[in-house]
N, C-alpha and C positions, 0 to 999 in steps of 0.2 A: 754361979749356977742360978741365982734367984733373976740376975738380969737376963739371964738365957731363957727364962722358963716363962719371963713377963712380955717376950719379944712378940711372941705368937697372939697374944691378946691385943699389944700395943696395933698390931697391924690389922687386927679384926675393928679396932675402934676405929683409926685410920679408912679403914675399906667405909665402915658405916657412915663417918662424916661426910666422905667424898659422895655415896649415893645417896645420903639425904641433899647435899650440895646441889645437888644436878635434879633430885626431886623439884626440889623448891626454883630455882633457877625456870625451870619447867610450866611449874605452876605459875610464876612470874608474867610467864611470858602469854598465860592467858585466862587473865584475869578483868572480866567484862562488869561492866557496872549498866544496869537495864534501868531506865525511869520512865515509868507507865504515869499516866495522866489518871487511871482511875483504878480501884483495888482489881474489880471485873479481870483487867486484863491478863492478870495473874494466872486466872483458870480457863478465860476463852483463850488464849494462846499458848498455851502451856505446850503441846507439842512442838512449837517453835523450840521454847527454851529447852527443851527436854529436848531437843537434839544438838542444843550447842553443850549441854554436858555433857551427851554420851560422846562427841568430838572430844571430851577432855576438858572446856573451858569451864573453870569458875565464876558464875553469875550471880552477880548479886543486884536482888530486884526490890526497888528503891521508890516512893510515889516524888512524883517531880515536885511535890511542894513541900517536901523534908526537909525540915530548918539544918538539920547536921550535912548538910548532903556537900562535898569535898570532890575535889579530884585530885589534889595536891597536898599534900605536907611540908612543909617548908623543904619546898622549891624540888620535894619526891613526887614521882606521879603514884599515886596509887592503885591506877585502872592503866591497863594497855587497850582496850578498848572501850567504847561507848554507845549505850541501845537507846535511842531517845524514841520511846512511843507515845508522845505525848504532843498531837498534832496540833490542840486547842491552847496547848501552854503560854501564858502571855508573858512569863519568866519562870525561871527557877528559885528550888527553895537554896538556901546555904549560900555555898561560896561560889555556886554555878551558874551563872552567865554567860549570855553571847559568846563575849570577847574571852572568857575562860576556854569556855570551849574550843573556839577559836585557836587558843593557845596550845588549847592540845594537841590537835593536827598538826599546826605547825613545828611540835614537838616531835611530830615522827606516829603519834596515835593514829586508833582506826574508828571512824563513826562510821552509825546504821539510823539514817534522818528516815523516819516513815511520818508522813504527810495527810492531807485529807483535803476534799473539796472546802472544808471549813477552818484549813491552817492557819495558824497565828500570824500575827507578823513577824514577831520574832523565830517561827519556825523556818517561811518564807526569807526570812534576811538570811540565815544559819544554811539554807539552799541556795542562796544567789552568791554569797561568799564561797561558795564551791565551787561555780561556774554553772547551775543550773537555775534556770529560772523557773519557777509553776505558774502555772497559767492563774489569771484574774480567779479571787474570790467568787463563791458559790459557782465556778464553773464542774462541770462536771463532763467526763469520756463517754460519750455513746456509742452506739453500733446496734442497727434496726438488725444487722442481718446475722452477724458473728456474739450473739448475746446467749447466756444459759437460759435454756428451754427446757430443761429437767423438771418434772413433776407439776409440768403446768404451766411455768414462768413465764412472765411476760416482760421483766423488767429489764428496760436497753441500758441500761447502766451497767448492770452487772456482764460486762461482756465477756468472752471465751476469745483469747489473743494466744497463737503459737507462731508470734514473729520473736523468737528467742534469738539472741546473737551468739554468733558459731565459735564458739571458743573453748580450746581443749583445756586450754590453763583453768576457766571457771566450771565447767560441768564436767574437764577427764575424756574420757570414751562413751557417756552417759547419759545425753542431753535430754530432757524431757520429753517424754513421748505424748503426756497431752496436755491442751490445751490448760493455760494457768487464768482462772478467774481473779478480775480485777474489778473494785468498785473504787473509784477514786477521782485526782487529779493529775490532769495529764500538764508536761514541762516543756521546754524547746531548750535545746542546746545546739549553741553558735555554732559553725561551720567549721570556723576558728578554731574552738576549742578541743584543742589536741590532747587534751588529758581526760578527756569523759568520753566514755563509750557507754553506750544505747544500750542496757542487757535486755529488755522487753519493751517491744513501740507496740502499737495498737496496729491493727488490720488495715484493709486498703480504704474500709468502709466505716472505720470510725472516725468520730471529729469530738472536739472538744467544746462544748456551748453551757450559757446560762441561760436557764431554760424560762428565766424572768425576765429577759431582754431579747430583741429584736434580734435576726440573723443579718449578721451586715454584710454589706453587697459591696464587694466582692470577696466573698470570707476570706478571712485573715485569721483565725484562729488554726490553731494545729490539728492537722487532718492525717488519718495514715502514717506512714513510718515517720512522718513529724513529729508526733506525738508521744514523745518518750516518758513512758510508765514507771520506769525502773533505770536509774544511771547510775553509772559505777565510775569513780575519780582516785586516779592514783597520783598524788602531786608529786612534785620532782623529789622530796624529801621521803618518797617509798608510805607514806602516810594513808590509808585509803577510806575512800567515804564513799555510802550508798546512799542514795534519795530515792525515796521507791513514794511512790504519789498514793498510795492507797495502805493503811493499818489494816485491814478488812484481811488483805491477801495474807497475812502471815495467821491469820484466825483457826482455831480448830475444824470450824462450821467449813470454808470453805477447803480448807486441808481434806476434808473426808467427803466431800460433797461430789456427786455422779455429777458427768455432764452430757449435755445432749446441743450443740449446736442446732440454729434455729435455722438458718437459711440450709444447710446440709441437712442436718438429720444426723450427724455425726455422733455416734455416744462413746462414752470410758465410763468404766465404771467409776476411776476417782480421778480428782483433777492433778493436773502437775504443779499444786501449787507446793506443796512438800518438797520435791525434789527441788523446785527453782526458787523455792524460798532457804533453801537448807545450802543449797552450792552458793547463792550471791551473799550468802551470809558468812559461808566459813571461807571464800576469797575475802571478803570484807574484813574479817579479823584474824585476817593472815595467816588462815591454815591451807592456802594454798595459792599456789604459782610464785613462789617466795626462792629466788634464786639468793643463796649463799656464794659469794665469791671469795678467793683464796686470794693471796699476794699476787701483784703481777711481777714475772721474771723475767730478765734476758740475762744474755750471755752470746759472747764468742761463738762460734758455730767450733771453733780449733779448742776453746776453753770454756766444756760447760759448766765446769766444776765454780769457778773466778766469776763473778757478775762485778762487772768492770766500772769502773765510775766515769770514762768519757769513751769513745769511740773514734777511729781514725778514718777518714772516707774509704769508700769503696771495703771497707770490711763486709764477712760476713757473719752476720749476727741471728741471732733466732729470740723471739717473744715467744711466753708462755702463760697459760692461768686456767686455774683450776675453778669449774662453774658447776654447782650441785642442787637440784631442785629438792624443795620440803615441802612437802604435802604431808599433813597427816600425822606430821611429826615423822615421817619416813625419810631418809635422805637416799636419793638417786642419783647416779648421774645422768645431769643436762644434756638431750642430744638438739642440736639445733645446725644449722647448715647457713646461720645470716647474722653472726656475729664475727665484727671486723675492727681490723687496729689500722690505727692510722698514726703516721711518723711526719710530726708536725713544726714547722717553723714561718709560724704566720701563716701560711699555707698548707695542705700536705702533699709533703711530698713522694708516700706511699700511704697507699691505701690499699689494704688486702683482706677477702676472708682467710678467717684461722680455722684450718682443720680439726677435725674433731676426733679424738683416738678411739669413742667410744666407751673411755670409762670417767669422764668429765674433765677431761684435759684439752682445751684449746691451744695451740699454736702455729706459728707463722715463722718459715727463714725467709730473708730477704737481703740483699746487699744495700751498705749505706749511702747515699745519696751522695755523688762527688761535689757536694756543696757543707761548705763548715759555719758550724754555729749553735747555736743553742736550740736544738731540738728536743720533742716530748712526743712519748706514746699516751694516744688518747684512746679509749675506750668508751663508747658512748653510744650504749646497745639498751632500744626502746623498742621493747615485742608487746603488744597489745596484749594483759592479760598476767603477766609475770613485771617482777620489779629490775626496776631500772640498773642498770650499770653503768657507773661513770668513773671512770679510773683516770689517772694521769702519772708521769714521769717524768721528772725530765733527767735530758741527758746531754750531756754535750759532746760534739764532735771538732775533731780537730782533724788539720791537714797533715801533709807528711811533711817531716822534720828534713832540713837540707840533705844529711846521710841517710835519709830512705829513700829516695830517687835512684831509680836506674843510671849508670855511669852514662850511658847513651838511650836516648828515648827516639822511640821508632817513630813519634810523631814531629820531630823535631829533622829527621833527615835532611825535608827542602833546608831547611834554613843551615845546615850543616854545608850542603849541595852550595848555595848560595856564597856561603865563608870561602869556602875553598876555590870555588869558580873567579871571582873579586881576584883570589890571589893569583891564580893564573893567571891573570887578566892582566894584572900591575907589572907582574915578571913580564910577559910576552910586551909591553908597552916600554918597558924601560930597555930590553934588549933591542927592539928596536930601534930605537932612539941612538939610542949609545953604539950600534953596531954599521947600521946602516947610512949612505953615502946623500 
């Protein structure tokens, strides 16, 4: 009786482990570590941070020159992501360097690099190790004509840019409706480089120049949508880093600031720097466009229950996988219409999109190729904006076994035709022979 009567408590202690479990697991997974260059930053940014908490993330904000300052414990990360507002820093305090940092990324972590016409080198390197490079020292982004004209302004630096990039993975159905104020440095990224996408360039009519050096003929500085203000880097290891070329933008000041476009006349009463600072920051530490993939499956199209360990040619087989979008800590299912498997041996030799069921179920039937060998389903789905998918399998197929051949094969006829003609041919020659005078 007494272990009957203890069963009911044992299972409430049980219930609470398992939801502190998943608490903390939770918390785990968004725990940001912020290093500001001066205490200031603390309270003119503060509505920055105070919206990556109300997102849920744990932030902990740290002066970049803190002798304790850690990202690792023996060989633990401590932080899932990392806020570096510390454009001036000529190093870090503790056990944070470069090449740490470095480390992290390559770990799979997420950095937020914000920059300044006066970046260090070492901010600079920690940018170009990304794939973006900032333009020369003391340069600074103008714009005579797309610059805030609020309350009198006259300064072309501080320009008003609504060249945002069109992406529902980073803004949703949401995108800023006005213009986001930027004082800073602007960047150039390769043509090449297929893993940075541009979240805010400068107007048609801004350029990038030092305003203590001659304009050189024929400008070669970055002008218009060259000019990239804000890059977003998702490396093949799902890792993502922002480079945003101006600290200014993430400020209170400019958070709540009216704006009035100088060559239009355009006004809002507050800028979009809230909303475009607040979306490229929670895509950045992974609260959003974060596809979860499931196992990938096949099977028999005759036997779905069996997933089979080789395949006979000319089977029919079906692939399957299960893809769920997290945003927000919400899980949905994935609808997308350009995700495709491919059945690979050296070559492929299907290639199809998989349908989609509408409740995050992709798959594809297809019959196996009359070629035998060691093949693999690849999956190798890169949508601008959401995390990568790269799956593989392999699988081997074999031919048919002597007793699984038809007793007569209809393509085999002529040569049947042929057999039997020869013999006719040999009778009617021998009877000849043998009969005739």
């Amino acid at each position: 009786m007494q272990a009957c009567s203890k069963l009911p408590l044992l299972l409430v202690l049980l219930a609470a482990a398992l939801l502190c479990s998943n608490v903390a697991n939770a918390a785990e997974n968004k725990r940001v570590l912020a290093l500001i260059g001066t205490s200031s930053i603390k309270d003119s940014h503060s509505q920055f941070f105070s919206s990556l908490k109300e997102a849920g993330f744990s932030v902990d904000i740290k002066s970049a020159k803190d002798k304790d300052l850690k990202l690792k414990d023996f060989d633990t990360f401590l932080y899932d992501s990392l806020i570096v507002f510390a454009p001036k820093a000529a190093k870090f305090g503790g056990d944070i360097s470069s090449a740490a940092i470095l480390d992290f990324v390559d770990s799979g972590k997420n950095l937020l690099l914000a920059a300044s016409s006066d970046a260090s080198d070492a901010v600079r390197s920690l940018a170009l190790e990304c794939g973006v490079e900032l333009d020369d020292k003391a340069t600074t982004v103008y714009d005579h004509f797309s610059h805030q004209a609020a309350n009198g302004a006259t300064d072309p630096t501080l320009i008003a840019t609504a060249a945002v990039v069109d992406s529902k993975a980073i803004f949703g159905s949401s995108p800023p409706k006005a213009p986001i104020l930027f004082k800073g440095v602007a960047a150039t990224v390769p043509a090449s480089a297929e893993l940075v996408t541009v979240a805010l360039s400068g107007e048609a009519s801004s350029y990038s120049h030092d305003p203590k050096k001659a304009m050189p003929e024929p400008p070669s500085l970055p002008v218009g949508g060259t000019a990239a203000l804000v890059s977003l880097v998702q490396a093949r290891n799902n890792a993502r880093v922002m480079v945003a070329g101006s600290l200014d933008m993430f400020s209170n000041e400019l958070f709540d600031a009216s704006v009035k476009v100088a060559a239009s006349g355009a006004k809002f009463a507050k800028s979009g720097n809230k909303d475009f600072a607040t979306a490229v920051a929670l895509w950045t530490l992974g609260d959003r466009g974060v596809l979860k993939v499931g196992a990938l499956s096949h099977h028999l199209v005759s036997d779905p229950a069996v997933e089979p360990s080789l395949y006979r040619v000319n089977d029919e087989v079906e692939v399957a996988l299960d893809v769920h979008l997290v945003e927000g800590g919400k899980i949905t299912p994935y609808q997308a219409d350009d995700l495709q498997v491919s059945f690979v041996m050296l070559d492929p030799y299907v290639r199809q999109p998989m349908t989609n069921d509408g409740a995050g179920r992709f798959s594809l039937r297809f019959t196996v190729p009359d070629v035998y060998g060691v093949f693999k389903y690849v999956i190798d789905y890169k949508h601008a904006g959401y995390s990568y998918i790269n799956l593989q399998r392999v699988v081997p197929v074999r031919p048919f076994k002597h007793d699984e051949y038809e007793r007569f094969l209809a393509a085999a006829w002529p040569y049947y035709a042929s057999v039997a003609s020869t013999m006719a041919a040999f009778f009617m020659l021998g009877w000849v022979y043998l009969y005739s005078k």
